[in-house]
C-alpha positions as CSV (number, residue, x, y, z in Angstrom):
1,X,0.0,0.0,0.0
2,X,1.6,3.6,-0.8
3,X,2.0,5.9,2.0
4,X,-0.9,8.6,2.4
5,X,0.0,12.1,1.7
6,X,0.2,14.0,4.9
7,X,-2.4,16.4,5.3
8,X,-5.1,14.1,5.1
9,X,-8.3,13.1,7.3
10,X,-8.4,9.4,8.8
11,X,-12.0,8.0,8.6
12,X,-11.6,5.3,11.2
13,X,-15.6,3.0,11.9
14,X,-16.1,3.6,16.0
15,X,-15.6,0.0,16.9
16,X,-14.9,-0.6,20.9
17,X,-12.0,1.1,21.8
18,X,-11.7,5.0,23.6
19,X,-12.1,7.1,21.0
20,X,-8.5,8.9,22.6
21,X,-6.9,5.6,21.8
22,X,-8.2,6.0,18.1
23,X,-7.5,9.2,17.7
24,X,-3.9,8.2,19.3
25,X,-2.8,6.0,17.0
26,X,-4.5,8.1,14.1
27,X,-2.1,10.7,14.9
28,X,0.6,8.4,15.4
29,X,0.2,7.6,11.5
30,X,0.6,10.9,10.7
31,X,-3.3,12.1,9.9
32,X,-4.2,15.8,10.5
33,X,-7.6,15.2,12.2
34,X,-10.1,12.4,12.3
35,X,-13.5,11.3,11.6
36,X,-15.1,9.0,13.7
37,X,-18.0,6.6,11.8
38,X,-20.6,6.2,14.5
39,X,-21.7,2.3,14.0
40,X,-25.1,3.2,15.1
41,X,-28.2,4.9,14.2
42,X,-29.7,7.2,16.3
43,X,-33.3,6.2,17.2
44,X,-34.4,9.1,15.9
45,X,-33.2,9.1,12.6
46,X,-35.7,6.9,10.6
47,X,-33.4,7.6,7.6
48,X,-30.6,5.5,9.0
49,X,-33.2,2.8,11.0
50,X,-34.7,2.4,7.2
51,X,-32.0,2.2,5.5
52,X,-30.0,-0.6,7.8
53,X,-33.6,-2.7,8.4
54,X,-34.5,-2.4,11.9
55,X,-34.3,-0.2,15.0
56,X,-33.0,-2.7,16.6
57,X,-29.6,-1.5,18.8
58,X,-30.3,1.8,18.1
59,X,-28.6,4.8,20.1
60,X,-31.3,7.0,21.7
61,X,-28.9,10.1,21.5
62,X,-25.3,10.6,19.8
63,X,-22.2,9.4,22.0
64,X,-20.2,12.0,23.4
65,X,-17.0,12.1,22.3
66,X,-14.8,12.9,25.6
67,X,-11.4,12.6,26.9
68,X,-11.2,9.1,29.1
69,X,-8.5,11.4,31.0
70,X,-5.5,10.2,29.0
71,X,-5.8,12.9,26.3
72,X,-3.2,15.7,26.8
73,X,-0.8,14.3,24.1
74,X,-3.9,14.2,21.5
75,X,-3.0,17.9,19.1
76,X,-5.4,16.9,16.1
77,X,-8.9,17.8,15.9
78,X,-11.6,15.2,15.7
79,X,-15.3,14.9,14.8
80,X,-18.2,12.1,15.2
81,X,-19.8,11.4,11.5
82,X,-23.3,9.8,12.0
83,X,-24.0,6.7,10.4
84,X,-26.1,7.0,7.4
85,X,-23.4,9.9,6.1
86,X,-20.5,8.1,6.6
87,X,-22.0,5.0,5.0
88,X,-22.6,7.3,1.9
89,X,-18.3,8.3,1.9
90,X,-17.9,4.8,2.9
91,X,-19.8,3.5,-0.3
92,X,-17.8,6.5,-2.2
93,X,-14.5,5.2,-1.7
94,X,-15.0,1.2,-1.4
95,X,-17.6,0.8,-4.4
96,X,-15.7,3.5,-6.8
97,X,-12.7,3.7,-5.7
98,X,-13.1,7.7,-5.0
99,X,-10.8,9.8,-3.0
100,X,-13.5,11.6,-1.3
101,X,-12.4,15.5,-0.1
102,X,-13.9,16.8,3.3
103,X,-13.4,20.0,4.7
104,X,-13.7,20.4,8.7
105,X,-15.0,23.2,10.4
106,X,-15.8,24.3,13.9
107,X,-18.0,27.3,14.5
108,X,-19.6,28.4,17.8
109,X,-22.8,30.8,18.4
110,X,-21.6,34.4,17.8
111,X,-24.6,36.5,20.1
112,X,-23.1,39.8,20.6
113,X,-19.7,41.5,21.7
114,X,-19.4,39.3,24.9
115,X,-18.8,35.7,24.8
116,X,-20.4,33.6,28.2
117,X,-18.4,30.9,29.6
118,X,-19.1,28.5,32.3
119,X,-16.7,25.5,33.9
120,X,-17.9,22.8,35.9
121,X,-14.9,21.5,37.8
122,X,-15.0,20.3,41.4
123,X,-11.8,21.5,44.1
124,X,-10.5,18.3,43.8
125,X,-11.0,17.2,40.3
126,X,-7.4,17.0,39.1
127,X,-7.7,17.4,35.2
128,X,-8.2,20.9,35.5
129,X,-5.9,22.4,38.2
130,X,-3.0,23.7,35.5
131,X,-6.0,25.1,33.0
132,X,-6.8,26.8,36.3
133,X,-4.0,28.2,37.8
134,X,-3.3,29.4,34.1
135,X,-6.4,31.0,34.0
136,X,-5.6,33.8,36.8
137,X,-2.8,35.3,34.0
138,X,-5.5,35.2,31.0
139,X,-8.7,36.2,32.1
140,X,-7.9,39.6,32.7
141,X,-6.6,40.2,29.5
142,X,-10.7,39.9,28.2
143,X,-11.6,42.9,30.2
144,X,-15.3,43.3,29.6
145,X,-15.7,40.8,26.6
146,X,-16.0,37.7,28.7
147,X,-18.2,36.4,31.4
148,X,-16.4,33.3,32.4
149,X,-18.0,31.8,35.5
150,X,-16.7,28.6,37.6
151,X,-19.2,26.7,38.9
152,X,-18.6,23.5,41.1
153,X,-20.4,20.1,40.2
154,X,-21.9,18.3,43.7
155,X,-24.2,15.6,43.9
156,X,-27.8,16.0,44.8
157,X,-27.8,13.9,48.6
158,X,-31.4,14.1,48.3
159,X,-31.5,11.7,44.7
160,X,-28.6,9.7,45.7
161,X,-30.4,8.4,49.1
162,X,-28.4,10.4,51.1
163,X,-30.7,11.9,53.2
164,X,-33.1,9.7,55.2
165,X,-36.8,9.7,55.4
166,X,-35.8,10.9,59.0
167,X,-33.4,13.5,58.1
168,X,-30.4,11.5,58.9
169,X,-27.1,11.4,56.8
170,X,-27.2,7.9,55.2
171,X,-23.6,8.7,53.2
172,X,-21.4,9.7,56.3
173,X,-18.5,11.8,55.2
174,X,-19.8,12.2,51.6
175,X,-22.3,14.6,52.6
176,X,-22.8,17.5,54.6
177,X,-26.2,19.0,55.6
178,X,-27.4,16.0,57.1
179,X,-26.6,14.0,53.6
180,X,-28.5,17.0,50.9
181,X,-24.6,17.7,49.4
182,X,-22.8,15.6,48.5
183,X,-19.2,15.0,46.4
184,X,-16.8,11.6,45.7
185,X,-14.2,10.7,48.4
186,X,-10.8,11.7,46.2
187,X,-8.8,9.2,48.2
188,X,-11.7,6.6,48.6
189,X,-11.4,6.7,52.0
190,X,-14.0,7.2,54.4
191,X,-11.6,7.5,57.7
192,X,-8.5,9.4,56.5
193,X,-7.6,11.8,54.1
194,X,-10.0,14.4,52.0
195,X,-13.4,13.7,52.8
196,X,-16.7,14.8,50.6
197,X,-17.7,16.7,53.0
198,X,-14.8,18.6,53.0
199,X,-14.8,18.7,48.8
200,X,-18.8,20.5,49.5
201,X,-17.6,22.8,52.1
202,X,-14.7,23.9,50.1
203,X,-17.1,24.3,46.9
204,X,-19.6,26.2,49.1
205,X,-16.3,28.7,49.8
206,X,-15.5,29.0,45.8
207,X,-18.9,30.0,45.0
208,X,-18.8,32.9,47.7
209,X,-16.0,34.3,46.4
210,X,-17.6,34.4,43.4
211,X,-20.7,35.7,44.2
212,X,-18.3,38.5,46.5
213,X,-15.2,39.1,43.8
214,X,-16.3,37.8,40.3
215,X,-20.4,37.6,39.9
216,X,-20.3,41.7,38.5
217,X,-17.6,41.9,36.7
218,X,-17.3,38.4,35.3
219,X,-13.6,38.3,35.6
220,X,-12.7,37.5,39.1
221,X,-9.8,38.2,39.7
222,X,-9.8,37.5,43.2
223,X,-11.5,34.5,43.0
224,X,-8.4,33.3,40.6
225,X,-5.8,34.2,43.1
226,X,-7.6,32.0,45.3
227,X,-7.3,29.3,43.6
228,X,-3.9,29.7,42.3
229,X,-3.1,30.2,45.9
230,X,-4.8,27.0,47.5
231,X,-3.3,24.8,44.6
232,X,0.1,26.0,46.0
233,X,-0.2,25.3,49.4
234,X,-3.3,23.6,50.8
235,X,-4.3,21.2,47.7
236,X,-2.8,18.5,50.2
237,X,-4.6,15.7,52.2
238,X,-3.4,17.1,55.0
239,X,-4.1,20.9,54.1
240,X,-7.0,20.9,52.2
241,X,-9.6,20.7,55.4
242,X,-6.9,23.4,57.1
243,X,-8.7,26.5,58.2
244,X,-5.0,27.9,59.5
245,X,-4.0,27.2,55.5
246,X,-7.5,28.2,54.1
247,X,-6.6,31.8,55.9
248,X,-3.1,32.0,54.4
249,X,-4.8,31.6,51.3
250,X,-7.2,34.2,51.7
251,X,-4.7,36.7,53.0
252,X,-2.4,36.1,49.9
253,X,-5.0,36.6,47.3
254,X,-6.6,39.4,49.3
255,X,-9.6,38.2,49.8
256,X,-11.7,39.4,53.5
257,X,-12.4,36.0,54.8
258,X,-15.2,37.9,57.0
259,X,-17.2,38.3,53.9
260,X,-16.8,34.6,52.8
261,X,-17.5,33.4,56.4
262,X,-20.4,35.7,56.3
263,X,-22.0,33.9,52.7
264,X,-21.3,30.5,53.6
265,X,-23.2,31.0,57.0
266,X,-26.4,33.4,55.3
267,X,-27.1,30.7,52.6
268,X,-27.8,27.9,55.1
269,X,-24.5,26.7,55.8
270,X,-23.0,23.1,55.6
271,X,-24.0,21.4,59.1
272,X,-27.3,20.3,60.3
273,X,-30.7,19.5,58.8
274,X,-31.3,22.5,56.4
275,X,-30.6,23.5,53.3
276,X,-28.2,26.0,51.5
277,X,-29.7,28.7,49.3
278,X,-26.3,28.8,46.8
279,X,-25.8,24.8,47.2
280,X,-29.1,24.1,45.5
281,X,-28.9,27.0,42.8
282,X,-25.8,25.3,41.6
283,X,-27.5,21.8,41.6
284,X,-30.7,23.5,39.6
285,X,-27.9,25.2,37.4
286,X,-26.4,21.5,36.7
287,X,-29.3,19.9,35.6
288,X,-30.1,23.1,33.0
289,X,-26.6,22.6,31.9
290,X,-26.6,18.8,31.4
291,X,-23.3,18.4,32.5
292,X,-22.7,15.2,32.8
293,X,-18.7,14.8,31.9
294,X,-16.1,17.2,34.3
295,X,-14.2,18.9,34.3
296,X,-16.2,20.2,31.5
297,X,-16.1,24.4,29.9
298,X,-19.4,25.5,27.9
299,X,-18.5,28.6,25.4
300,X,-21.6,30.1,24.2
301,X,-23.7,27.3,25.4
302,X,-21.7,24.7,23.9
303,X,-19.7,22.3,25.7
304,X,-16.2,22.0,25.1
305,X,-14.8,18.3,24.2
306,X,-10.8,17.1,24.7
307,X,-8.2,18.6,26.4
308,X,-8.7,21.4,28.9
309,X,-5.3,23.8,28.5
310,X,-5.0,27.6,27.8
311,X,-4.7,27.1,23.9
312,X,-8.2,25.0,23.1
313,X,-10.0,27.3,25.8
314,X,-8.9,30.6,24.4
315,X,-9.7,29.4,20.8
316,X,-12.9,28.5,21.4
317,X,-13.1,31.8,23.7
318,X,-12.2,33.9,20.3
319,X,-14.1,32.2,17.9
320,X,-17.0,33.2,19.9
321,X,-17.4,36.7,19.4
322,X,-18.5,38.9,16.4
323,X,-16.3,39.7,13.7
324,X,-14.5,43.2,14.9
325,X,-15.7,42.6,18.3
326,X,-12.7,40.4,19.8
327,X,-10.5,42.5,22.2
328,X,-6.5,42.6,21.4
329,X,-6.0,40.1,22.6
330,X,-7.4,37.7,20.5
331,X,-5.6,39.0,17.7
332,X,-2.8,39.8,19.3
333,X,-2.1,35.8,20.3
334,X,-4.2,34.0,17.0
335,X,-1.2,32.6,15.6
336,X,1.2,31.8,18.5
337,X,1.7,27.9,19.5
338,X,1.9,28.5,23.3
339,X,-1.1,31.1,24.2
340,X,-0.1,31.7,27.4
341,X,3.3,32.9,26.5
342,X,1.9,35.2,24.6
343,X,-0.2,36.2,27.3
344,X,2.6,36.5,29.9
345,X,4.4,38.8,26.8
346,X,1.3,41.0,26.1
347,X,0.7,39.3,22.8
348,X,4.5,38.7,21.6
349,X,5.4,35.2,21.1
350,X,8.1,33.3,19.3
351,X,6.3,30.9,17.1
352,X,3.1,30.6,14.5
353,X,0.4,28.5,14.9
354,X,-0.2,24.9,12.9
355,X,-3.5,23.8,11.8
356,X,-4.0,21.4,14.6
357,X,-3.5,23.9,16.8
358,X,-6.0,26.8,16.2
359,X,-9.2,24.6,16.5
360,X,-10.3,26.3,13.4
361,X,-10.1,23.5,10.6
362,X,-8.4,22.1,7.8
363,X,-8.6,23.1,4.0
364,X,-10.2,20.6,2.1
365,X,-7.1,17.7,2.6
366,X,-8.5,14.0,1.3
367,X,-9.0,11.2,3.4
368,X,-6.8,8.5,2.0
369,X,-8.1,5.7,3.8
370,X,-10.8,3.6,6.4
371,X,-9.1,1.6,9.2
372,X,-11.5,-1.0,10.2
């Protein structure tokens, strides 16, 4: 077989491996972004059901292509192709012996001069802590074109059986509130360690220093010092629950801990039989979200897929916003390979962008192949 001619589009068939691992070895071999042939119909699609003879196995929404956490080395961009289309480039190539040329494009909803984000992240979801600490040196360089606000996943006690028919904390350490908040163990250990109780209170604390520091402006720069803050010195087993380290932090990224202490204790708390006001807006805000993958960023409305870093978040960021409406920025850093040194150097940087990089999409290069 001759070697394909770099650039070109891999059409690989879905199959039963991660889609990372496919689109591992797909840039392995050289390809510049990939289509993935969903093996399915979707229920809905009668086009697809008549066409393959049955219903039967049928997918009652599209699969979510998402990062199985092992992703950071993936560059190339990479799109789901339902079934009945990709049958039709299938039959193309295999039947006639067509090259067949796609073009790949990403666009996002372009409302007005200001582009809405939201992250759901957790304090001690890992995947996200370097997008995060990153994020204190960017956001401020979007002024008053961005509304960017972090919001922390919890689980509903209430669903999840938590909470007893007699108010009583069926979940233990999980919970707080008598077992209405709730959050995973990070050490998956009940009796040592960080607890999910402590994960809720310390998600309780982030969403005050929102609503105090980043709610009006929808920058935050407080609330970013925070968090660069904790990650340096209490994101610890041992430090994490630390008031005495929890104060360091607040003092470092001048935050008055009166005003947080004063939020967290008006909204309902985190002890006793009683709910929090800001717990369950967050868990009414998650369900209108449908977030159902974390850490997960939604520009626009639209949830973000692959690896969370500085360059795919400020892409999609800049794509978002009218044409002429982008601040400096944007332009400033559009064709530099490592955003956020062109962030650190005011828009300066010492290399140009490559196709795989800018999120944008590839010219019309030919897939030259199926893998099956």
């Amino acid at each position: 077989m001759m070697e394909w001619q770099s650039p070109f589009i891999l059409m690989v068939d879905r199959g039963s491996c991660t889609f990372v691992q496919k689109v591992r070895h797909a840039q392995y071999a050289g390809a510049a972004a990939v289509v993935i042939a969903d093996d399915k119909c979707i229920c809905s699609e009668s086009e697809c059901t008549n066409a393959n003879g049955s219903d039967d196995g049928c997918e009652r929404s599209a699969p979510i292509l998402a990062d199985d956490g092992s992703g950071g080395d993936i560059s190339i961009p990479t799109m789901l192709m339902f079934k009945h289309d990709a049958d039709a480039i299938k039959k193309e190539m295999i039947d006639f012996n067509q090259n067949v040329q796609l073009q790949m494009g990403w666009t996002l909803p372009q409302a007005d001069g200001r582009v809405e984000c939201e992250m759901w992240t957790t304090p001690s979801e890992p995947v996200s802590k370097g997008f995060q600490k990153s994020w204190k040196y960017v956001v401020p360089k979007f002024e008053d074109h961005i509304n960017f606000t972090p919001r922390q996943y919890i689980y509903d006690g209430v669903t999840a059986s938590c909470l007893s028919s007699k108010g009583e904390n069926m979940c233990y350490t999980l919970c707080t509130n008598n077992g209405r908040y709730c959050a995973v163990d990070p050490d998956n250990d009940l009796n040592k360690g960080i607890s999910g109780a402590d994960v809720v209170n310390e998600s309780l604390r982030r969403i005050c220093i929102w609503e105090r520091y980043g709610k009006d402006d929808g920058i935050g720069a407080e609330y970013w010092a925070y968090i660069n803050e904790f990650l340096d010195i209490c994101d610890t087993p041992e430090s994490f629950a630390s008031l005495d380290c929890i104060k360091d932090v607040f003092k470092r990224a001048k935050v008055d801990i009166s005003l947080i202490d004063s939020c967290m204790i008006d909204s309902g708390g985190t002890i006793g039989n009683k709910d929090n006001t800001l717990l369950n807006l967050e868990l009414k805000a998650q369900v209108e979200s449908g977030v159902i993958i974390l850490p997960t960023i939604f520009v626009n409305g639209v949830a973000l897929r692959g690896s969370m870093s500085t360059n795919n978040v400020m892409n999609a960021i800049c794509a978002g916003f009218l044409a002429g409406t982008a601040p400096e920025i944007c332009d400033k850093c559009s064709g530099c390979l490592d955003k956020m040194e062109c962030v650190k150097n005011d828009g300066a940087c010492s290399g140009s962008s490559s196709s795989g990089d800018n999120g944008g999409g590839i010219s019309k290069p030919k897939i030259s192949g199926l893998h099956y």
